[in-house]
C-alpha positions, 0 to 999 in steps of 0.5 A: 559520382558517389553511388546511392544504393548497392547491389549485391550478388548473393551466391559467392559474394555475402554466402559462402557455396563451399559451405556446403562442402561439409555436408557433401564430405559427411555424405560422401567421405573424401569427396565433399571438396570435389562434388561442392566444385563440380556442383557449383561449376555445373550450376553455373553452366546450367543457367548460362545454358539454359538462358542461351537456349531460352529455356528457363528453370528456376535455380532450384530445379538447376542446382538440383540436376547440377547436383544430380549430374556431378554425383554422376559423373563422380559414381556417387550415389545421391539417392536419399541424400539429396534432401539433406544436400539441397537443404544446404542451400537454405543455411548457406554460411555467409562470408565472415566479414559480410555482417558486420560491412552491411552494417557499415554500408550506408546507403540503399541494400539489396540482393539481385540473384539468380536464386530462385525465391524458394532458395533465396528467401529463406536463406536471407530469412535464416542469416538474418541480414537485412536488407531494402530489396531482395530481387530474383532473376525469378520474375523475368526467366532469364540468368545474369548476365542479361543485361534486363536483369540488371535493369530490374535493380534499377525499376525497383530501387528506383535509383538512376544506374548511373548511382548504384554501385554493384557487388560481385565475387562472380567477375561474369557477374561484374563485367556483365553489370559493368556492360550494363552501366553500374558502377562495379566492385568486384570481390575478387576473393581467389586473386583471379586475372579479369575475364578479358570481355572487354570491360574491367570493375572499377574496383577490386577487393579481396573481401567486403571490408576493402569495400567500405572503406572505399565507399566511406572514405 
């Protein structure tokens, strides 16, 4: 069954979050590679927390005291650095290959994130890539991988599960639309092994161009 619409998870999969790594190192020489890890891994770690717990912040606030606590726990000195930083998160580099697949993909496009609609929009806004739908975990309180949050994609795009095809570099991400119904493709940029949770994509790519050629063959 080929698919009508694609979702696409944003943060790691078209935007680059090591982007910022750059300004990190600008701001803390010889430590940008290790506070963009430790940022991304405790962001991460904070909206799983915080879904478990049933305490929801939104992503901005999370990436900020994700940022907060690995300044910390690296003895760095955030302080006025902080705005520069979270700024980042606005001007996220997108992949090199995103622009020109998107323009290739036919179909439906949208973007379901975790990105708060204060991170999100302006980012999308400052790429200039186009797309049907921009939809935040915002609106229900609750991180991916609750299944309700692939179920928003389904209400707004008004397109059967059955014939959306979802895009993550995020395999959490993935096997938790996979648990959902969608068909998956993973953009497993690292080589990674799948996360053993019981549920495998049914493609997997090193970037977005693997992508179109397996939706346009």
């Amino acid at each position: 069954m080929r698919v009508e619409a694609l979702v696409f998870d944003a943060y790691g999969t078209l935007y680059d979050v090591h982007s910022v790594a750059r300004r990190c190192e600008t701001c803390f020489p010889g430590k940008g590679t290790a506070l963009s890890q430790l940022w991304r891994a405790k962001q991460l770690e904070y909206t799983w927390q915080r879904s478990l717990m049933q305490r929801y912040a939104p992503f901005s606030t999370v990436t900020r005291e994700a940022l907060a606590y690995s300044c910390a726990a690296l003895g760095l000195d955030l302080g006025e650095h902080e705005r520069v930083l979270m700024d980042e998160y606005l001007h996220l580099a997108p992949f090199p290959e995103v622009r020109a697949a998107l323009s290739r993909l036919p179909g439906k496009k949208a973007i379901l994130s975790n990105g708060s609609p204060d991170l999100l929009e302006p980012l999308v806004r400052n790429s200039r890539l186009h797309f049907d739908a921009v939809l935040s975990v915002d609106e229900l309180r609750i991180y991916k991988p609750a299944p309700q949050v692939y179920e928003l994609a389904v209400q707004r795009l008004r397109v059967a599960k059955e014939r959306i095809g979802f895009v993550s570099s995020n395999c959490w991400d993935a096997l938790g639309a996979k648990s959902y119904g969608f068909t998956v493709y993973w953009i497993n940029r690292s080589g990674a092994p799948v996360d053993a949770l019981g549920f495998k994509p049914d493609a997997q790519f090193d970037s977005l161009s693997g992508l179109v050629d397996e939706v346009l063959r």
